[in-house]
C-alpha positions as CSV (number, residue, x, y, z in Angstrom):
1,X,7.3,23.5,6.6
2,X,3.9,22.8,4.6
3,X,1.6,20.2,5.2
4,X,2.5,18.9,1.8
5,X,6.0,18.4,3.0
6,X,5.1,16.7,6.3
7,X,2.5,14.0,3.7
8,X,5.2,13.7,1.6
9,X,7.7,12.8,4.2
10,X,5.6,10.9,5.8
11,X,4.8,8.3,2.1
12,X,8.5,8.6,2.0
13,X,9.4,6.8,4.9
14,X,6.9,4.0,4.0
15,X,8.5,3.7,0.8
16,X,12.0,2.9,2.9
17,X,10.1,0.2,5.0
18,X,8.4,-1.3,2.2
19,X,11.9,-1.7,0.2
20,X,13.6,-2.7,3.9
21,X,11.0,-5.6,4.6
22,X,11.2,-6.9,1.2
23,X,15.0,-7.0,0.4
24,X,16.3,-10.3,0.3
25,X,13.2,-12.4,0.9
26,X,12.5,-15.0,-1.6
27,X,8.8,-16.1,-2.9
28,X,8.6,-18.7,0.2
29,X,9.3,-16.3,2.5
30,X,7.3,-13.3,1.1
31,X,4.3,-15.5,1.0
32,X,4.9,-17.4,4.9
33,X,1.9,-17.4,6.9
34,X,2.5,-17.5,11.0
35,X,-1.1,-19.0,11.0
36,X,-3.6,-19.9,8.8
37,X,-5.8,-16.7,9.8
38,X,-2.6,-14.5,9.2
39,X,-1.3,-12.4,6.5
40,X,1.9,-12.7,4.6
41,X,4.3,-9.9,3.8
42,X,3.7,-10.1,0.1
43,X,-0.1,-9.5,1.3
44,X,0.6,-6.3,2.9
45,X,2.8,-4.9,1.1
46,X,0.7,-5.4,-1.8
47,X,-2.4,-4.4,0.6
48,X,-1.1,-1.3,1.3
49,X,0.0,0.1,-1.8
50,X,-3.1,-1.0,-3.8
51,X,-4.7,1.3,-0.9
52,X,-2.6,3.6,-1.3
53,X,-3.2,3.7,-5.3
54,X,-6.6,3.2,-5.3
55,X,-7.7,5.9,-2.8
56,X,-4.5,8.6,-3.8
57,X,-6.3,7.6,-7.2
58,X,-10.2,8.7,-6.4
59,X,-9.1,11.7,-4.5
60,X,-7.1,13.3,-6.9
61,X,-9.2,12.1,-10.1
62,X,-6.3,9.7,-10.9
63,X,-5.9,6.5,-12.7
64,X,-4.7,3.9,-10.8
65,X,-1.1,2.8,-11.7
66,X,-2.7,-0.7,-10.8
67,X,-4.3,-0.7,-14.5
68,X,-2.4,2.2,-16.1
69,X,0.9,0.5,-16.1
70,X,-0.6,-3.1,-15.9
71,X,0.5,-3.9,-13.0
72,X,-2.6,-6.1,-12.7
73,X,-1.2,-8.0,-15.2
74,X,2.2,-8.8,-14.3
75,X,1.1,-10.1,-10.5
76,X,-1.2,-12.2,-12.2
77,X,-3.3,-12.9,-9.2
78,X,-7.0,-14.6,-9.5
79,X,-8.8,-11.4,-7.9
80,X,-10.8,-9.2,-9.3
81,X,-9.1,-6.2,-11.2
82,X,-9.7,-3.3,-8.7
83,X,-9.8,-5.7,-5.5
84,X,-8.1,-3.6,-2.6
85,X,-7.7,-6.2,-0.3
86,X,-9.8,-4.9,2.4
87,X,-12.2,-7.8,3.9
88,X,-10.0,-10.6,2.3
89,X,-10.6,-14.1,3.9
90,X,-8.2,-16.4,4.6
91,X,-8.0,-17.8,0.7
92,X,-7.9,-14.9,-0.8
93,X,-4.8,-13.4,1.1
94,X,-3.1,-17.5,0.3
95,X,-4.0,-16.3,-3.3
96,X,-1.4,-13.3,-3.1
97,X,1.8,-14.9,-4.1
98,X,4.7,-13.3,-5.8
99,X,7.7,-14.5,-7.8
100,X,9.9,-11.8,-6.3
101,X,10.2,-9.1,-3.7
102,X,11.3,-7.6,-6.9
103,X,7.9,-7.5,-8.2
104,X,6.6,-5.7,-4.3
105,X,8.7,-3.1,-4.4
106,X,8.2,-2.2,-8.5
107,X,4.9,-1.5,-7.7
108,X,4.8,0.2,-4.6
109,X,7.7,2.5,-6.0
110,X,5.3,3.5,-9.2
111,X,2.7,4.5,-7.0
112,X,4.7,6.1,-4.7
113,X,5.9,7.9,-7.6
114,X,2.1,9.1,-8.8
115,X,1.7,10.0,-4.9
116,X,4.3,12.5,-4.8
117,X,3.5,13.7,-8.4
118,X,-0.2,14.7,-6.8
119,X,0.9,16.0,-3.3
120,X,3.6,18.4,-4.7
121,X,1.0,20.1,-6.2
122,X,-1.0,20.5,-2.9
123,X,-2.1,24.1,-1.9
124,X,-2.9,24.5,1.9
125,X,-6.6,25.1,0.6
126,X,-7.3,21.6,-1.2
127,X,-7.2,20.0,1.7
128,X,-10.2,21.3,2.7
129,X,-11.8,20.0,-0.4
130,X,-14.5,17.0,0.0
131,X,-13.3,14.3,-1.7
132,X,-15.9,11.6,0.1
133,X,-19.9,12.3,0.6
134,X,-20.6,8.9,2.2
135,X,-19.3,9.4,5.3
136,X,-20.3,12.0,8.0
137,X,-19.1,14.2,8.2
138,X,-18.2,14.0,4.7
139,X,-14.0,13.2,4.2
140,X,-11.9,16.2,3.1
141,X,-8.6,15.3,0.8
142,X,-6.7,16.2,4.5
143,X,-8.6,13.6,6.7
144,X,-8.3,10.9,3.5
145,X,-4.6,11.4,3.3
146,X,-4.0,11.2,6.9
147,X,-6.0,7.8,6.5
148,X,-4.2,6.6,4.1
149,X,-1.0,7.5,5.3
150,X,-2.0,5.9,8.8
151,X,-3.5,2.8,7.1
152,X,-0.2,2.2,5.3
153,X,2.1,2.8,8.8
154,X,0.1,0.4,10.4
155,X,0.3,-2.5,7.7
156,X,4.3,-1.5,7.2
157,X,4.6,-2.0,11.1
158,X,2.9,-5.7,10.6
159,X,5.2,-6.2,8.5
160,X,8.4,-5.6,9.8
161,X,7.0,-7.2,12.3
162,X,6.5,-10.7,10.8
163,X,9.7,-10.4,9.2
164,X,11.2,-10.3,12.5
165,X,9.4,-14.0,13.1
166,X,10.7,-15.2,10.3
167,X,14.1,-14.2,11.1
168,X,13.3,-15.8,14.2
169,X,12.6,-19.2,13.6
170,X,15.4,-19.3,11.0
171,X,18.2,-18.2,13.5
């Protein structure tokens, strides 16, 4: 097995959580907040694939399908147009609301898409290329995909596991 296989495994199986977190939740729901100083599921989910598009993007000289497909335009959300996520307050994450799971799941399925597009192509030796000076040592395509992949697992795991509080209270 190639590492390609084992990083494109591994975006598969997030791609099964995302879709099995959001099925069936409605906009309520998607947007619940355990706390005020909480996320929602329709804030990670969203979290974690504009992560996942915006760094899959810059490493592999990509356009993010955030803008390319105008995805940016059908959430609708009052951020600015390449705003991640990362550092949100407490309003911003209130501010990502969704009509639909519908809308989740389109999204992170398009840039899953572009994902395994670029990592098919993957030759052992790319992921040796720098793809990140700021850091030190500098961050090589393997170490940013690892991160990404990691980043994504965790947020999926938060989740699944604030669905499973929801499901809670209701039962």
């Amino acid at each position: 097995m190639y590492a390609k296989d084992i990083l494109i495994d591994g975006f598969s199986r997030i791609r099964e959580e995302v879709h099995a977190i959001v099925v069936g939740l409605g906009t309520d729901e998607l947007s619940a907040r355990p706390s005020p100083d909480t996320n929602s599921i329709a804030w990670l989910v969203w979290h974690l694939t504009r992560v996942q598009d915006d760094h899959m993007a810059d490493a592999f000289g990509l356009e993010q399908v955030w803008l390319s497909q105008d995805w940016e335009k059908r959430f609708g959300l009052d951020l600015p147009r390449r705003d991640t996520g990362y550092g949100h307050s407490p309003a911003k994450v209130a501010r990502v609301r969704v009509d639909s799971g519908e809308l989740l799941t389109g999204y992170y399925d398009a840039v899953h898409e572009q994902s395994l597009d670029a990592l098919r192509g993957l030759a052992a030796k790319d992921l040796e290329r720098v793809v990140d000076e700021r850091w030190d040592p500098p961050v090589t395509l393997g170490v940013r995909l690892v991160s990404v992949l990691s980043d994504d697992l965790q947020h999926i795991g938060q989740a699944a596991y604030l669905r499973g509080l929801l499901q809670s209270a209701a039962a």
